[in-house]
Structure formats: C-alpha cells, structure tokens
C-alpha positions as CSV (number, residue, x, y, z in Angstrom):
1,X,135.1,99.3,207.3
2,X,137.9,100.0,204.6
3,X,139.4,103.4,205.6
4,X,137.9,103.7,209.1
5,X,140.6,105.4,211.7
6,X,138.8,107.0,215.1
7,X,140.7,110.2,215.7
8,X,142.0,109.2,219.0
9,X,144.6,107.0,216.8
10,X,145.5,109.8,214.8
11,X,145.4,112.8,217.7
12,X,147.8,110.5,219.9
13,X,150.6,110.8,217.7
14,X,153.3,113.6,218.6
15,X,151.0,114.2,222.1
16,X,152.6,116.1,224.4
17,X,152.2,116.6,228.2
18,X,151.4,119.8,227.7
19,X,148.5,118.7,225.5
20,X,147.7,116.2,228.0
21,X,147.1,119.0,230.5
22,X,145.1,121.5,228.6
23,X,142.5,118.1,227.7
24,X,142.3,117.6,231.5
25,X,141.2,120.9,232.4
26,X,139.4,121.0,229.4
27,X,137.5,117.7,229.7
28,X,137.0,118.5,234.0
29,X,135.3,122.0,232.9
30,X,132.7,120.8,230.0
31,X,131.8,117.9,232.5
32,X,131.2,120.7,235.1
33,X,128.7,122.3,232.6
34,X,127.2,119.4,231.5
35,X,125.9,118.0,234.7
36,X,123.2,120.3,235.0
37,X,122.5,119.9,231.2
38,X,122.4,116.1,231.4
39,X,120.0,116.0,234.2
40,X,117.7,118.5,232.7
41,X,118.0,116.7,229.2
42,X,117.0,113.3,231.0
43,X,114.3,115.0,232.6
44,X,112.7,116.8,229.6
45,X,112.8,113.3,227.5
46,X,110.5,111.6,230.3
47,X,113.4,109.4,232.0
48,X,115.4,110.1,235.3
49,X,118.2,111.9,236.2
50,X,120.4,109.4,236.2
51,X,119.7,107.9,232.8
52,X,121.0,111.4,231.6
53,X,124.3,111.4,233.5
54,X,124.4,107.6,232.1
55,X,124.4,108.6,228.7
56,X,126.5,111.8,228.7
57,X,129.4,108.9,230.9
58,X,128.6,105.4,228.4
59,X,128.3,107.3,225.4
60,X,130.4,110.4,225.9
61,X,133.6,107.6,226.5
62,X,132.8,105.4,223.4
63,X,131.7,108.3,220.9
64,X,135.4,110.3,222.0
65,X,137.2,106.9,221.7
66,X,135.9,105.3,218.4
67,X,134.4,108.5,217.0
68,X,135.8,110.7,213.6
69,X,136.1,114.6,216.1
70,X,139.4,115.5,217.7
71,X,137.2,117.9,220.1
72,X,133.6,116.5,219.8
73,X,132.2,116.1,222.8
74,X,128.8,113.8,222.8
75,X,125.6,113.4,225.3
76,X,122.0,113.9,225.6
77,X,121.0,116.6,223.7
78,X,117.3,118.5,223.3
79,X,117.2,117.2,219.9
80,X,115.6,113.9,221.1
81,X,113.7,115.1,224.2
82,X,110.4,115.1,222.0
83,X,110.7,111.5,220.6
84,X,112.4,110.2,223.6
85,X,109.8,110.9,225.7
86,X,106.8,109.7,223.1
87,X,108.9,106.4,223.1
88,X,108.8,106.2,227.1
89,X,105.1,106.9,227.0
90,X,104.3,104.3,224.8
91,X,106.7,101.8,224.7
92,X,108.6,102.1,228.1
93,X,112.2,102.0,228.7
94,X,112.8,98.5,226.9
95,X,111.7,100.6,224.3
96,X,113.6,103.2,224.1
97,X,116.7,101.0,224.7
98,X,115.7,98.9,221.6
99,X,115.0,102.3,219.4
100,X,118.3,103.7,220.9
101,X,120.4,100.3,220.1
102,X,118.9,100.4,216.5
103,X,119.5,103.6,215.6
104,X,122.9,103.0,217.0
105,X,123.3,100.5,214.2
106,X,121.6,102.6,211.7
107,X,124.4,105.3,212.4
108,X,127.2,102.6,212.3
109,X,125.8,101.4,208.3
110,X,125.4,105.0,207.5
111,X,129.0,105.4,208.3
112,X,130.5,101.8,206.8
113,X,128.4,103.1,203.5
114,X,130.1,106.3,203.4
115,X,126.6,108.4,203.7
116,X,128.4,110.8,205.7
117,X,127.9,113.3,203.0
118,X,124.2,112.6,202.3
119,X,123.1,114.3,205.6
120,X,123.9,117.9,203.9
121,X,120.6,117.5,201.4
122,X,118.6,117.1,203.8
123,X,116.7,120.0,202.6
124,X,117.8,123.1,205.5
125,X,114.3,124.5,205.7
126,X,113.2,120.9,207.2
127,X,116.1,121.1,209.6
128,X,115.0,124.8,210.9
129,X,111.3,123.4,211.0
130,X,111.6,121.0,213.3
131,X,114.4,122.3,215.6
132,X,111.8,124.9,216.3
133,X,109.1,123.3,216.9
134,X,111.6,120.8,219.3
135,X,112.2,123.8,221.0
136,X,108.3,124.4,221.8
137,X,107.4,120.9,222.9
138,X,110.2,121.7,224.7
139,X,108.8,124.9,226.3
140,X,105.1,123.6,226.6
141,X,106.5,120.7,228.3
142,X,108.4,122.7,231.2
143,X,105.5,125.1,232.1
144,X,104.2,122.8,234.5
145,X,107.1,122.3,236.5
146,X,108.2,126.3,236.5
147,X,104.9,127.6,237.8
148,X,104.4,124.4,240.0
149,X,101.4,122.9,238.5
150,X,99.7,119.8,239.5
151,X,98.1,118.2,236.9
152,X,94.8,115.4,237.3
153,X,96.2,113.6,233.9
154,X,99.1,112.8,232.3
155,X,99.6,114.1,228.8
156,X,102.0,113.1,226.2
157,X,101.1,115.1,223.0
158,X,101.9,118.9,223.4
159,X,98.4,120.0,222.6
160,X,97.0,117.6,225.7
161,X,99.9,119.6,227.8
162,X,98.6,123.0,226.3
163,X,94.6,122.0,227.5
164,X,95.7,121.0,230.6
165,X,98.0,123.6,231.8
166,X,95.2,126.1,231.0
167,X,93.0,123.7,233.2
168,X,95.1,123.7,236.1
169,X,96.3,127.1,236.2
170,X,94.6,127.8,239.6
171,X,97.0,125.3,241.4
172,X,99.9,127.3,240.2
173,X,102.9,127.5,243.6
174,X,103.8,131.3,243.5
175,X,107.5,130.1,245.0
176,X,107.8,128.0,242.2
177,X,107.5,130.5,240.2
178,X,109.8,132.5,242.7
179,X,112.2,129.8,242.3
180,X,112.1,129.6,238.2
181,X,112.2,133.0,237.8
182,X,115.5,133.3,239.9
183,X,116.7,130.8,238.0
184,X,116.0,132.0,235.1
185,X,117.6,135.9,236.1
186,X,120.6,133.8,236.8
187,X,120.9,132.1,234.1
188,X,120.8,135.0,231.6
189,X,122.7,137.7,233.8
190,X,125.7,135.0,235.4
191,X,127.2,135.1,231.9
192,X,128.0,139.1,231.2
193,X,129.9,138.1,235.4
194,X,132.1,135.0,234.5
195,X,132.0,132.7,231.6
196,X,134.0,130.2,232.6
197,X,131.8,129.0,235.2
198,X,128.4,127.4,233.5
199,X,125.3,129.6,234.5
200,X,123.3,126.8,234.8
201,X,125.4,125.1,237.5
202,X,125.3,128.4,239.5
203,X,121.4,128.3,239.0
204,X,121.6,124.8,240.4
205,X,123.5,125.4,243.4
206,X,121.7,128.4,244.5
207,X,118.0,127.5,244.3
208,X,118.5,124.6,246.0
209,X,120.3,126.3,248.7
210,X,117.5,128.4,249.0
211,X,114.5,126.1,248.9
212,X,116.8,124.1,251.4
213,X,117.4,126.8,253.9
214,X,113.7,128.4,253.5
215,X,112.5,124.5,254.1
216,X,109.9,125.3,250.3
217,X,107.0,123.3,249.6
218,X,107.8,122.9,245.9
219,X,108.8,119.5,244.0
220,X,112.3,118.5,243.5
221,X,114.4,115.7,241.5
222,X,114.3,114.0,245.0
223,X,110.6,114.1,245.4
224,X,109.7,112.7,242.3
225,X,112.8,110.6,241.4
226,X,115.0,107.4,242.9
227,X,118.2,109.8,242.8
228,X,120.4,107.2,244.6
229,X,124.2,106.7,243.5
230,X,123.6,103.1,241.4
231,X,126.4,102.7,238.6
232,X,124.8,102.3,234.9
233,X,124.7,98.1,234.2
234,X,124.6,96.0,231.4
235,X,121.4,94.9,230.3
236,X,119.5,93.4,227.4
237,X,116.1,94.7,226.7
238,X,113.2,92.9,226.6
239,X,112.5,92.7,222.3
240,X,110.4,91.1,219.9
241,X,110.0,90.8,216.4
242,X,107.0,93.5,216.7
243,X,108.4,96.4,218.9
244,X,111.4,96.1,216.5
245,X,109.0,96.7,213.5
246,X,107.2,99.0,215.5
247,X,110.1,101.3,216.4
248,X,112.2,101.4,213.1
249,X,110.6,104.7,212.0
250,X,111.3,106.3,215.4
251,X,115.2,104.7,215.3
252,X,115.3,106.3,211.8
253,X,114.8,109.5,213.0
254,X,116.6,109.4,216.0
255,X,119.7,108.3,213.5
256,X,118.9,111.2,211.3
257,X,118.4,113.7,213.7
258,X,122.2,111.8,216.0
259,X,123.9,112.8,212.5
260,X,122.8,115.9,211.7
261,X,123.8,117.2,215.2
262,X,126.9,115.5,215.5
263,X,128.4,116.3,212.0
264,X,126.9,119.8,212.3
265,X,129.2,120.1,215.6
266,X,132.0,118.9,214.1
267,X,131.9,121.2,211.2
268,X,131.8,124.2,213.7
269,X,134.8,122.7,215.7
270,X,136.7,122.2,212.6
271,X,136.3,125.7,211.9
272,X,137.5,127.3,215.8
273,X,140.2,124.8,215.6
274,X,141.0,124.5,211.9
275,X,140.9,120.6,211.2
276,X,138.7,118.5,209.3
277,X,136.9,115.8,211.0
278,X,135.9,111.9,209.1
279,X,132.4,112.6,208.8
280,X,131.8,108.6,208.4
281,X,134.0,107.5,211.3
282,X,132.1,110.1,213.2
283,X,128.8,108.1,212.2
284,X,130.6,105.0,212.9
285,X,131.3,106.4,216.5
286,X,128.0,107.5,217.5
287,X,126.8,104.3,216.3
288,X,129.3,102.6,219.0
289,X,128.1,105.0,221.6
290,X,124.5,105.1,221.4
291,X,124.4,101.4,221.4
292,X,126.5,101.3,224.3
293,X,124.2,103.9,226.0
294,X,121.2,101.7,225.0
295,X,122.8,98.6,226.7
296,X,123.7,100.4,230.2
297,X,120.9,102.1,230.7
298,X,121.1,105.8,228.6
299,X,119.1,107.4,226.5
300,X,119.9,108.4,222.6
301,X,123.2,110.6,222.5
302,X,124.8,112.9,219.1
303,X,127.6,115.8,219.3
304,X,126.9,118.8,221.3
305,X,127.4,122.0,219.9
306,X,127.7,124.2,223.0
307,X,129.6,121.7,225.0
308,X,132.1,121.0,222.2
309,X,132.6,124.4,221.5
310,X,133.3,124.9,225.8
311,X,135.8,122.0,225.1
312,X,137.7,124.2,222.4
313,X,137.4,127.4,224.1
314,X,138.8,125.7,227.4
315,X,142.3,124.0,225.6
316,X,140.8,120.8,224.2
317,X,142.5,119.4,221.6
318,X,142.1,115.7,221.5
319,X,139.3,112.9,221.8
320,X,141.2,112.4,225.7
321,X,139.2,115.7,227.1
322,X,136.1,114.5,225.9
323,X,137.2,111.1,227.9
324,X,138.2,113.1,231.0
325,X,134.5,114.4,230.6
326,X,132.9,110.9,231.1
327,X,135.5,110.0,233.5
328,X,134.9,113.2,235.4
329,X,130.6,112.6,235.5
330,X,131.4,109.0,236.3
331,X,133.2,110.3,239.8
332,X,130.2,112.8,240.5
333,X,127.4,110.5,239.5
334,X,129.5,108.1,242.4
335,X,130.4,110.6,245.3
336,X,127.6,113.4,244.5
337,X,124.4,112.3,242.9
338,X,122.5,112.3,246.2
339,X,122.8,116.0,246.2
340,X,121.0,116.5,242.8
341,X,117.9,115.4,245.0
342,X,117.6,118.8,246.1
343,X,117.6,121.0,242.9
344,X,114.0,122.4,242.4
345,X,112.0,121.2,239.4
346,X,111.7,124.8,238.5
347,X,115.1,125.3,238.2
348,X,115.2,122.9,235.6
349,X,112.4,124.0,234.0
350,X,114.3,127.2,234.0
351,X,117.5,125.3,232.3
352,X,115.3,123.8,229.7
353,X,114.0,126.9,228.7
354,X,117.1,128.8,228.0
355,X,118.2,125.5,225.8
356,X,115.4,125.6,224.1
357,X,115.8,129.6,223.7
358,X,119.3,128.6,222.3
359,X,118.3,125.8,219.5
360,X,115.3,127.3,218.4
361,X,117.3,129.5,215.5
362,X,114.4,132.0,215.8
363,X,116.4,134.4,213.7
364,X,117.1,131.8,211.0
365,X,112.9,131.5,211.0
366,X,112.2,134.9,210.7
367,X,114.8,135.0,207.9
368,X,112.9,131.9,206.2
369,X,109.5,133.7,206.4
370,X,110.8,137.0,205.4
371,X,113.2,136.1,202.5
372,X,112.6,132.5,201.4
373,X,110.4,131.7,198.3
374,X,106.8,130.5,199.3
375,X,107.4,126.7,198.3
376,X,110.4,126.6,200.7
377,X,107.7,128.5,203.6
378,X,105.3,126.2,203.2
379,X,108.0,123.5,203.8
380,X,109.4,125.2,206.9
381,X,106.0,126.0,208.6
382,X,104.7,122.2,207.7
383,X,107.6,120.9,209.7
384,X,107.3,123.0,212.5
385,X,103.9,122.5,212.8
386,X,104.0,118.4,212.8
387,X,106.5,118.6,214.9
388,X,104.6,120.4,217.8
389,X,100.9,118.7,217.2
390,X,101.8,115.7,216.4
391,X,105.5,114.2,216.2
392,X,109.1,114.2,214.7
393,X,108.8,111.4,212.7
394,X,105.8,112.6,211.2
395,X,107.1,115.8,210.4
396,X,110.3,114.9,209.1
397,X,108.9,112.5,206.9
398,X,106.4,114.6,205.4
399,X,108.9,117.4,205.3
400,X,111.4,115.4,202.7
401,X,108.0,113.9,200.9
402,X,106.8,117.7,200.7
403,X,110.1,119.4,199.6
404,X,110.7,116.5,197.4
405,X,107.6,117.2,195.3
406,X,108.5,120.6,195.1
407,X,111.6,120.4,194.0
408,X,110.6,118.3,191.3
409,X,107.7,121.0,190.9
410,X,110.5,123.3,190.3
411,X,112.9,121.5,188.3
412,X,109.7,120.9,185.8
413,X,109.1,124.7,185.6
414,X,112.8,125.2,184.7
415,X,112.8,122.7,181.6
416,X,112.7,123.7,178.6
417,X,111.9,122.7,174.7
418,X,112.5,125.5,172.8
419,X,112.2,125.5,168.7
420,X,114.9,127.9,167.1
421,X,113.1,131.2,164.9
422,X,114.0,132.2,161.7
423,X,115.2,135.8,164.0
424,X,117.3,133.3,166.2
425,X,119.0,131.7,163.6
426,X,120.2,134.8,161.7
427,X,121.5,136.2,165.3
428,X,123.4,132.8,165.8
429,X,124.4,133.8,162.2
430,X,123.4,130.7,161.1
431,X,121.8,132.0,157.7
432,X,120.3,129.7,154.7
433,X,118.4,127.2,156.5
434,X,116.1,125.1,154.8
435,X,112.6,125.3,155.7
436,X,112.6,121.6,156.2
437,X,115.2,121.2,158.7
438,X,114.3,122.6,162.4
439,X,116.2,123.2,165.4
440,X,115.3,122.5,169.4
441,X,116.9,122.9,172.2
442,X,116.5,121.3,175.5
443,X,117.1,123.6,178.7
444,X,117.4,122.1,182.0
445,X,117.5,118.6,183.6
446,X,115.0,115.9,182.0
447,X,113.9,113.2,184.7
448,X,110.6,111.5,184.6
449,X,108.7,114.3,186.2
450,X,109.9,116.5,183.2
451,X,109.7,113.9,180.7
452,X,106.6,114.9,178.7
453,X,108.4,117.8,178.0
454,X,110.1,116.0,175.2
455,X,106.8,115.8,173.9
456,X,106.9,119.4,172.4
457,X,109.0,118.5,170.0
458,X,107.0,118.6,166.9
459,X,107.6,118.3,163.2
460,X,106.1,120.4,160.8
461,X,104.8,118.8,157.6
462,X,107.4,119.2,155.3
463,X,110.0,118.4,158.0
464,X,113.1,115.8,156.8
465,X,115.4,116.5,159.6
466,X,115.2,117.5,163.2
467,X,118.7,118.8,165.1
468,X,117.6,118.3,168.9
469,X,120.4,120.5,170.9
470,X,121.3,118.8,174.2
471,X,124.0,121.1,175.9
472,X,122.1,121.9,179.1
473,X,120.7,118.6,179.9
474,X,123.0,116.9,182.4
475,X,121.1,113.7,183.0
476,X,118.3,111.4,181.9
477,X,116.3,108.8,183.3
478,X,114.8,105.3,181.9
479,X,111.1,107.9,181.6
480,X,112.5,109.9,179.3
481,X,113.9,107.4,177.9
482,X,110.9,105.4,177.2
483,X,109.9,109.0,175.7
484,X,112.8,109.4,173.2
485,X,111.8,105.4,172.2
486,X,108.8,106.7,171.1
487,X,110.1,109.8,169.2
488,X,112.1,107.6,167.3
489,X,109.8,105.4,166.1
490,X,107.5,108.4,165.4
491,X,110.3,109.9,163.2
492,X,110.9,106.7,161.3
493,X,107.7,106.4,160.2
494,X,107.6,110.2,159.2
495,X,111.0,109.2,157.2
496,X,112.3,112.4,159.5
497,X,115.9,112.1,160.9
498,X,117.3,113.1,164.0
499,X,120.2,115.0,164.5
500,X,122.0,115.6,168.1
501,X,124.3,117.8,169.0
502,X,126.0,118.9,172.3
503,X,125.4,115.9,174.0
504,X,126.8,115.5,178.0
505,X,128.3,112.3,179.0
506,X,126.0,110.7,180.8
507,X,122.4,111.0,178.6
508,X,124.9,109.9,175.5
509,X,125.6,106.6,177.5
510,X,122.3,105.7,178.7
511,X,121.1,105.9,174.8
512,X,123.7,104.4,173.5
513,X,123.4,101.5,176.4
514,X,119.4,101.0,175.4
515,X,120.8,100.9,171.6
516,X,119.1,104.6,170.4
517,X,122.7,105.8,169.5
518,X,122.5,102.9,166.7
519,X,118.7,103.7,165.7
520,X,119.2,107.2,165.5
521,X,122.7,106.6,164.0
522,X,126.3,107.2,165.5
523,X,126.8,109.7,162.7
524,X,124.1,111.5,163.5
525,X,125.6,112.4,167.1
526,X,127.9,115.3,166.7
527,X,129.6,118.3,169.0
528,X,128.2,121.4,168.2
529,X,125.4,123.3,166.6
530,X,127.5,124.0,163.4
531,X,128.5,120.6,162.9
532,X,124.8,119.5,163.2
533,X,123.9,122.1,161.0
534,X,126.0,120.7,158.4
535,X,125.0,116.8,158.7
536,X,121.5,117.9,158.4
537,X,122.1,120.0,155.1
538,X,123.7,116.5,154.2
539,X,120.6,114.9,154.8
C-alpha cells in the first residue's frame, strides 16, 4: 500500500476550531437525514432496521477514517437493496456477512492495485441500465407495504412480487394507503417549506403520530420487526469453502457497484467543494468499512451521493463530520430506537419510492433511447431488463460481455485497408510511380477481431514492392501478428518486398520483439510516405 494516505491525515493539518464546529453541525444534520434513509434502506434489502442503522454507524466511522473523501459520507444505499435481499433469501444473513466481508476485500485489492481509475470504462449505458431497473425492483418491492397487502407467499424475484400483488389486491388496507399517500405529499411538498430539515424525517414523525393517536390497524417496523435498542457485536459468520465459491459473483458486484457509487460521490463533492479525492485510498476505505460492517452485523455500504452533498451544503469540510454522523446514529440507535417501532410500513414504502424516484436517472434514459446509437440501446435496455427479471449480477455481466462485443463490432467496422489509386497518388503529388510498386494504408486500430483485415492486402502479378502505411494504427496484438507472419512469408516466396512507413511506437516494438523488423529488414522501416516512396524506387 505504497502511497496510501486516508484524508483524515491530510484534512487534520492546519484544523481549526472553527472547522471543527461547522463538521459538528454538519455531521449532527446528515445523521438526522439519514436515520430515516438507513431504516428504509435496511428494510428494502430484506434485513431489519437495525442492521441499517448498524451499517450507516460501523461503516460510516471506518470509511470517514481510513477512506480517500474529505466530505464523503458512506452507508446503505439503494444500490444494493436488490442483491442484498436475493442474498438473504437464499443464503441468510451469514451470507450476506460473508458476500459483504468479500467484497470488502475485493475493494481493499482494487484500491492496493491502483484500479481506481478502471471503474470509469465501465461502459455508462450499463451503469444507467441497471440503476433503473434497481429503482423498479425497488418500486415493485414497496407496493405491498403502501397499499397494505397481505400476501399468502413469499416472493423474491420481482416478477413473483408483480403476480402476486395483482393476486392479492382485494386485501388492500385503504389507511395504508391513507397513510403512504400522506407520506408521500409530504415528502414532495416539505422541501419547497424548509430544506434544512429532511422531508423524510418529517414524514416519519407525523404518520406515526397519527396512526398512534387514531390507534390504525396497519403494520409497523414494530409489528414485524425485534426493534429493541441492542448495540451492533462482533461476530464471525458461519463460512465454508462452498458459500464462498458460491457468493464471489454476488461480492463482485456488490464491489463494483460499492465503487462506482462511492467514487461517483466523491467526484461530485470534489466539484461543490473544489478538491480532488484519492480515488484508490477511497477503495481502500470502503474496503475497511464494509468489512467492518460485515463483522458487526451491517449490511454492504459505498458513498452517498445525497447525503454527502447535505454534508457540503451544511459546512462539512473534513472526514470528522462524517465521524460525528456515526457517532450521532450510534447515540439514537442507543436512547431512541424503540420509537422507530411505530413508523408505519407505508411510510417507508413511501420513503423508498421517492429514493428510487431520485436514482432512477429517468431523464438520462429517455436521452439514451432518443439520442444514443442502436448498439449502445440495445445495451441499455438489456441491462435494465436483467436487472428487473432476473438479477444484478446477471445483468451486469451480460451488460460488459454485450457492449464488449460491440465495441469490438465497431472498432472492426472502422478499420481500414485501403490500396492508394493512380488519382490518389497524383493528388498526394506523388507522380511517376511504377506500376509494380503499390501503396496501402491501414486506418484504425488492428486487434485480433480486425485482424483478417490485413488480409486485403494483395499483390498484383507484376508486384516487386509493397509500401504498407501504418500512421493510424496505434496498437497490435499477437493475432495480427501471427497475420503479418504469414504475409511475410507469402511475400518472400513472391520475391515482393515490404516497405513500412509511419510506424507508431508500440506495433514497431512488438515486430521488432517477434524478429519481423529483421525479416522484413530495419532498412526497410522508414518515417514517412516520401521516404518509403524512395526506398521502394530503390528496390
């Protein structure tokens, strides 16, 4: 971990009280908003209340403390709630804790390996994909809870949650409706009245005044959770050699998706407060923290966009507000977390949806579908789609496998071999030619997918030399190399030689390291068109 400095180290230096102040108020304000959103996360990914409030504590400290963000502040986010809760389904909380401590260590080698960088091609229409189609699941999930369903199964895949809400819509609780509806009025009106305090907390606060006071018949946190104020614990999970193997691809993506989210945050702080974050001792940090969150009890954590940006806005400067933010949820989860018994399930339904609202990027869609060649569509729709029938690791997977192919697709379609004209040569006012020398040029980059390309260079029969023009080709690979092999040979035989000119860097090493530059001749390599011109009339 040559080079690895957490922020803290570096934000410390010159602090002033003054600073000090502004990351208290800062830090006792995010953790204000992100009670509600922590409770509501936890819920949505198929875990209790209090695992949420565990995570945004254990790995809000650790990410703050060890992580590469002066003003990143880190927690549950929607991001997961779809794979979370698959993992819980199927594999139970020792589960999750094992996928959640691996990709904790995936993070921390992506960081030590400096592929901090690497995140930004992941291809942005795969990114848009399945953030919407997150922010269904998301949607389909919560339906039962806001109109008060009860449902005779339990299902885990969104279809199965479609079917059966449809099924059970004749059990539908009008005041749970009543109730998420009033929510959700709240939660898009409180903002125009005061921004400083969090919509959703006022939301919180007043339905479950209400269903208090009017004594409601509609499910809470309390009535289907243990919402008692225990402390999060150290514990090992129960592993094997199996569930490990098992739940690598799901820690993958939870890595992937932990990174894209946090550096994505920190590159919108950096810009409201003008610094530049460590992108790989931000990896390194989340790493820490999500593998602290696994071992006391949390769920998968990355940087929050909305509550880092509330951090900013409010005075925070350093990784200490993001600290006082744990500190802060620690003392509610204590004195407080017996109240959150009473917050209707609607209400959090009603939460959920305005997050989801929030991350879809509709607008960024309908600019995709509208604007975006078709390749790149069929990319974005193919993601989304996974995403919502089946799963995220599914879709992101076939997403990069799909947008691979057609990028290569495309790269093909932009190579070139073009043989110069008699017409193109007297432009270039290259005049006198002899018939027997010819000229092609290479356009565009030649990997193995565009390696038969190479092909197309053909000698006519009275051909003695052939100039091959290389300015536009960046890069080869070892299958166009095994390609030029066999031109060579084929021109040997022929008794044609091979002129090149304009050669970049790296294809003139990679021949000259598989010994073509000596079969071909080092002569025979020169810098421009004239120059090979020249050597061939010498020829």
């Amino acid at each position: 971990m040559i080079g690895y400095t957490p922020k803290l180290l570096t934000a410390l230096r010159g602090y002033s009280k003054e600073e000090f102040i502004k990351d208290i108020i800062a830090g006792v304000i995010v953790a204000i908003i992100a009670l509600p959103l922590s409770i509501a996360l936890a819920l949505a990914s198929g875990v209790g209340p209090k695992e949420g409030l565990y995570t945004a504590i254990v790995a809000g400290f650790v990410i703050a403390t060890f992580g590469g963000s002066r003003v990143q502040v880190s927690g549950p986010t929607a991001a997961f709630a779809t794979i979370v809760a698959g993992i819980v389904a199927t594999k139970g909380m020792d589960g999750l804790v094992v996928a959640t401590i691996l990709a904790g260590i995936i993070l921390i080698l992506m960081g030590v390996f400096k592929m901090g960088i690497l995140i930004k091609y992941i291809p942005y229409t795969i990114v848009t994909g399945f953030t919407a189609g997150i922010a269904i699941t998301i949607i389909i999930g919560q339906v039962k809870d806001f109109l008060g369903l009860t449902f005779k199964n339990s299902p885990i895949e969104s279809l199965d949650k479609v079917y059966e809400i449809i099924l059970n819509l004749s059990t539908l609780k009008k005041e749970s409706l009543g109730i998420g509806i009033l929510a959700l009025i709240i939660l898009i009106f409180w903002p125009k009245i005061n921004e400083r305090i969090p919509g959703s907390l006022v939301a919180v606060i007043f339905t479950a005044l209400i269903v208090k006071v009017l004594d409601l018949n509609i499910n809470t946190i309390g009535s289907l959770y243990n919402v008692s104020a225990s402390l999060p614990t150290f514990k090992l999970p129960t592993v094997s050699i199996n569930m490990i193997t098992e739940l690598l691809p799901s820690a993958f993506t939870i890595a992937i998706l932990a990174s894209i989210e946090s550096l994505l945050s920190c590159v919108v702080s950096d810009g409201m407060i003008g610094g530049k974050h460590d992108s790989n001792s931000e990896l390194i940090g989340q790493g820490l923290g999500n593998i602290a969150s696994g071992l006391f009890g949390g769920i998968p954590a990355t940087g929050a966009i909305a509550r880092t940006a509330a951090n900013v806005k409010n005075g925070g400067r350093s990784p200490i507000a993001a600290m006082v933010h744990a500190i802060v949820l620690f003392l509610i989860l204590v004195i407080l977390m017996p109240y959150a018994a009473l917050i209707p399930m609607a209400t959090i339904a009603a939460i959920l949806f305005i997050v989801a609202y929030n991350m879809s990027g509709w607008r960024e869609c309908v600019g995709i579908l509208k604007r975006a060649p078709k390749s790149d569509i069929a990319v974005f729709l193919m993601t989304f789609l996974l995403t919502i029938v089946f799963d995220l690791v599914i879709a992101i997977e076939v997403g990069l496998i799909l947008s691979s192919l057609l990028f290569m697709k495309r790269m093909v379609d932009e190579t070139k071999v073009r043989r110069w004209t008699e017409t193109e040569m007297d432009t270039e006012n290259f005049h006198n030619i002899p018939k027997d020398i010819l000229v092609y040029e290479i356009e565009g980059p030649m990997f193995f997918a565009a390696a038969e390309t190479f092909l197309k260079i053909l000698p006519d029969k009275n051909t003695r030399v052939i100039i091959i023009r290389m300015r536009s080709v960046g890069a080869i690979d070892i299958s166009v190399m095994k390609v030029i092999k066999g031109f060579i040979n084929k021109c040997k035989e022929d008794n044609i030689k091979i002129v090149i000119s304009d050669i970049q860097p790296q294809p003139y090493r990679a021949l000259l390291k598989a010994g073509y530059v000596e079969k071909i001749g080092a002569d025979n390599f020169v810098t421009n068109i004239n120059s090979a011109l020249e050597k061939a009339k010498k020829l």
